[in-house]
C-alpha positions as CSV (number, residue, x, y, z in Angstrom):
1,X,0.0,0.0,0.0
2,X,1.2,3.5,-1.1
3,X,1.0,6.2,1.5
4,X,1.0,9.9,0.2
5,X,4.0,12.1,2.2
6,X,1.6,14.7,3.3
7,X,-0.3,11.7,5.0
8,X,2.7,10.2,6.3
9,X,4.1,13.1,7.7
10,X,0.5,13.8,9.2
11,X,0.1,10.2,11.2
12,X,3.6,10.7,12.2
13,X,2.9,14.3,13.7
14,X,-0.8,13.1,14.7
15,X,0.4,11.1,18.0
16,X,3.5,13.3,19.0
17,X,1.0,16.3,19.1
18,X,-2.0,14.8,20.9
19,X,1.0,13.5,24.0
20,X,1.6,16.9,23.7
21,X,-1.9,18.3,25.1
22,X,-2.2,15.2,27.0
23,X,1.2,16.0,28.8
24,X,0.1,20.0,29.0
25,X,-3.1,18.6,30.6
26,X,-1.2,16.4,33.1
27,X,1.4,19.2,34.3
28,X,-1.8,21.7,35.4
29,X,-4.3,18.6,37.3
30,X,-3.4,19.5,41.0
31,X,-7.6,20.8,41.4
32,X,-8.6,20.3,38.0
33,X,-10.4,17.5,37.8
34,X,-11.8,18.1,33.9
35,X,-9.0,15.6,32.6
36,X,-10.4,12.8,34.9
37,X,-12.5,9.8,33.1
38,X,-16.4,10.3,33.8
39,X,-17.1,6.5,34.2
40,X,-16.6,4.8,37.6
41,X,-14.9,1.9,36.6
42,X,-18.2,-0.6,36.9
43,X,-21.7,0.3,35.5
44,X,-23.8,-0.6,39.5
45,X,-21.0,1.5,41.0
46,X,-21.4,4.1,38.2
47,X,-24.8,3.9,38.9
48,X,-24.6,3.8,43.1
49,X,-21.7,7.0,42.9
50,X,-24.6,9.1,40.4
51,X,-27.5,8.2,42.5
52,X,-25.5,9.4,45.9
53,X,-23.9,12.7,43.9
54,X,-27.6,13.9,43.6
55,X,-28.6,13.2,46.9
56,X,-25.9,15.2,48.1
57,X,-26.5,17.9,45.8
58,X,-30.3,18.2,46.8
59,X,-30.5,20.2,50.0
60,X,-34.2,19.0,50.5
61,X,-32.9,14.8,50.6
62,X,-34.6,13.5,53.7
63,X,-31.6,11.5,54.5
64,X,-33.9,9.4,57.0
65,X,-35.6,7.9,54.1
66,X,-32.3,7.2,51.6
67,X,-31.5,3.8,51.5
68,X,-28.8,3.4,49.1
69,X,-28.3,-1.1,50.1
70,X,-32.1,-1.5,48.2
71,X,-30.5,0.4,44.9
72,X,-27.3,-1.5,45.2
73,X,-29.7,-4.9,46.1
74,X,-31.4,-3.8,42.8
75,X,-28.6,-3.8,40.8
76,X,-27.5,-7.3,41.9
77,X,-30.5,-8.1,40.6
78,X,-30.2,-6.7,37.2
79,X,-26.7,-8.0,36.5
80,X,-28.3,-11.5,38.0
81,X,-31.2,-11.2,35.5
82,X,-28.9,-10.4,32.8
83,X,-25.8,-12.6,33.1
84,X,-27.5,-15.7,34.5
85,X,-31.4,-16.1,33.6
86,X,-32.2,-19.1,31.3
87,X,-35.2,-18.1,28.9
88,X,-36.8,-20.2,26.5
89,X,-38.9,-18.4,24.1
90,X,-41.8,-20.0,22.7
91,X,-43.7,-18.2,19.5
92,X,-47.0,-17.3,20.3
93,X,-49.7,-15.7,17.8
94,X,-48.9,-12.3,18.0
95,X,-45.8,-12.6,20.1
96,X,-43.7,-15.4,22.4
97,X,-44.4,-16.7,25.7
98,X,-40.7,-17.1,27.6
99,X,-40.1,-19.7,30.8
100,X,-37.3,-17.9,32.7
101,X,-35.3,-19.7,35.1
102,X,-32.0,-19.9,36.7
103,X,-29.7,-21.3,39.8
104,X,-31.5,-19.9,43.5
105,X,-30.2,-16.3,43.6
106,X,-30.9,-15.8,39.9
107,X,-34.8,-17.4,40.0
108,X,-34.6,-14.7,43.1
109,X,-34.3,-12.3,41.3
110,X,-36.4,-13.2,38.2
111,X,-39.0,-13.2,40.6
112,X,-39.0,-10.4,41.9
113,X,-38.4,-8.5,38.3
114,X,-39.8,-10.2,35.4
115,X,-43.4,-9.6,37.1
116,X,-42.9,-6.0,37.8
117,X,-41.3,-5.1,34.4
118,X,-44.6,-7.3,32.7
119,X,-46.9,-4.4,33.8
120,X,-44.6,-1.8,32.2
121,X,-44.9,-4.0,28.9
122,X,-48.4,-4.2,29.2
123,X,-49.0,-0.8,29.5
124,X,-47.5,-0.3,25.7
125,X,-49.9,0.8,23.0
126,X,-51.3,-2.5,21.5
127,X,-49.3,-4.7,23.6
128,X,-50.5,-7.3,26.2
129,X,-48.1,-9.2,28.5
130,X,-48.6,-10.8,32.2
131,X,-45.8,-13.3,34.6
132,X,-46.8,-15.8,36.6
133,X,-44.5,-17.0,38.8
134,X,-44.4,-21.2,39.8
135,X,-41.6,-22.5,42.3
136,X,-38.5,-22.8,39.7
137,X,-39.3,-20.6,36.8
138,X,-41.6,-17.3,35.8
139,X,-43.6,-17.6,32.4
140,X,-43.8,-14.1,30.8
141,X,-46.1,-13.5,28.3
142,X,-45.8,-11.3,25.7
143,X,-48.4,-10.6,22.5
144,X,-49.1,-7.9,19.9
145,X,-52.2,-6.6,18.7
146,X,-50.6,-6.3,14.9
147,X,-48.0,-8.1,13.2
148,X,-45.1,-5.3,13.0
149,X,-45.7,-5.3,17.1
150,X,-45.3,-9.5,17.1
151,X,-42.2,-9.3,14.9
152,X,-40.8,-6.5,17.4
153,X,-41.6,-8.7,20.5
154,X,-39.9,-11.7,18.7
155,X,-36.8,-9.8,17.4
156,X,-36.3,-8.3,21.0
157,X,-36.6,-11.5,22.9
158,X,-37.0,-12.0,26.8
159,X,-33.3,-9.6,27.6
160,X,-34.5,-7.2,24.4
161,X,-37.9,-6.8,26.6
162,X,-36.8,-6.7,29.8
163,X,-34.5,-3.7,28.4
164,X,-37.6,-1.9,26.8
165,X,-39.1,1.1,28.5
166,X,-36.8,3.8,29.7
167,X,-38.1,3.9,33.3
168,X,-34.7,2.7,34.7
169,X,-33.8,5.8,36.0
170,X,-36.9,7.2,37.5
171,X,-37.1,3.4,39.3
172,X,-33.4,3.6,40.8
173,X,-34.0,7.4,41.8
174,X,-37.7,6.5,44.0
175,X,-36.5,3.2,45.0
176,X,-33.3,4.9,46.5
177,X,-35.6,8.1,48.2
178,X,-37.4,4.9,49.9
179,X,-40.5,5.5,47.8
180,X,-42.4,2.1,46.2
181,X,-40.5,0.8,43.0
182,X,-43.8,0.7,40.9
């Protein structure tokens, strides 16, 4: 491959000039923190070091009702759900029907989520879904009044649909202020 010399003489000065405001950056840090990454090194923690930055920042926080061990116990949950949840999807007419199951702390946490999540789904436009919970698995079902809706539920699959709805935030934020999750 042929490189042009203005090109080559570009990539070459490219690096030497971006360690240069990299190194300018680094010589003037003492209390400027603006070089510093943004992310905390693990999305829960992330999440747990945002959450407690607000409260702090909020001079009306009623620090009697903040109970940041139910978000953390949340997220556990989550990252359970996500990483360790079995689901076998079953096509439905209109849309699937999904057995979830896992190992003790994962069902745990299936069953305390996949039911609560449901009613989100089933509050969509056109959308019907319900859980029911049994002893070692929770069947979520999930149907569309039309068939771009069914193809949608299908494509997105039981993670895809537990990830719909952006209410994430709002949830973490009331369940941390001690106020009910839904």
């Amino acid at each position: 491959m042929r490189i042009f010399p203005a090109l080559l003489t570009l990539l070459i000065a490219l690096p030497a000039s971006l360690m240069a405001q990299d190194h300018g950056q680094h010589q003037h840090h003492g209390n400027d923190a603006t070089w510093l990454p943004t992310e905390g090194g693990q999305s829960a923690f992330a999440a747990l070091q945002e959450i407690v930055a607000r409260l702090e920042a909020d001079p009306h926080t009623d620090w009697s009702t903040v109970d940041v061990g139910a978000l953390r116990a949340h997220l556990v949950d989550m990252n359970e759900l996500v990483l360790h949840a079995e689901a076998v999807e079953t096509p439905l007419p209109g849309g699937l029907e999904i057995r979830v199951s896992g190992p003790p702390r994962t069902l745990a946490a299936i069953q305390r989520m996949v039911p609560a999540h449901a009613s989100f789904l089933d509050a969509r436009a056109g959308w019907q879904a319900s859980a029911r919970s049994a002893d070692d698995h929770v069947l979520l079902t999930v149907v569309a009044d039309d068939p771009a809706g069914e193809q949608k539920i299908r494509a997105l699959g039981f993670f895809g649909l537990m990830a719909t709805e952006d209410h994430h935030a709002v949830h973490h934020w009331a369940l941390v202020r001690g106020q009910p999750m839904h």
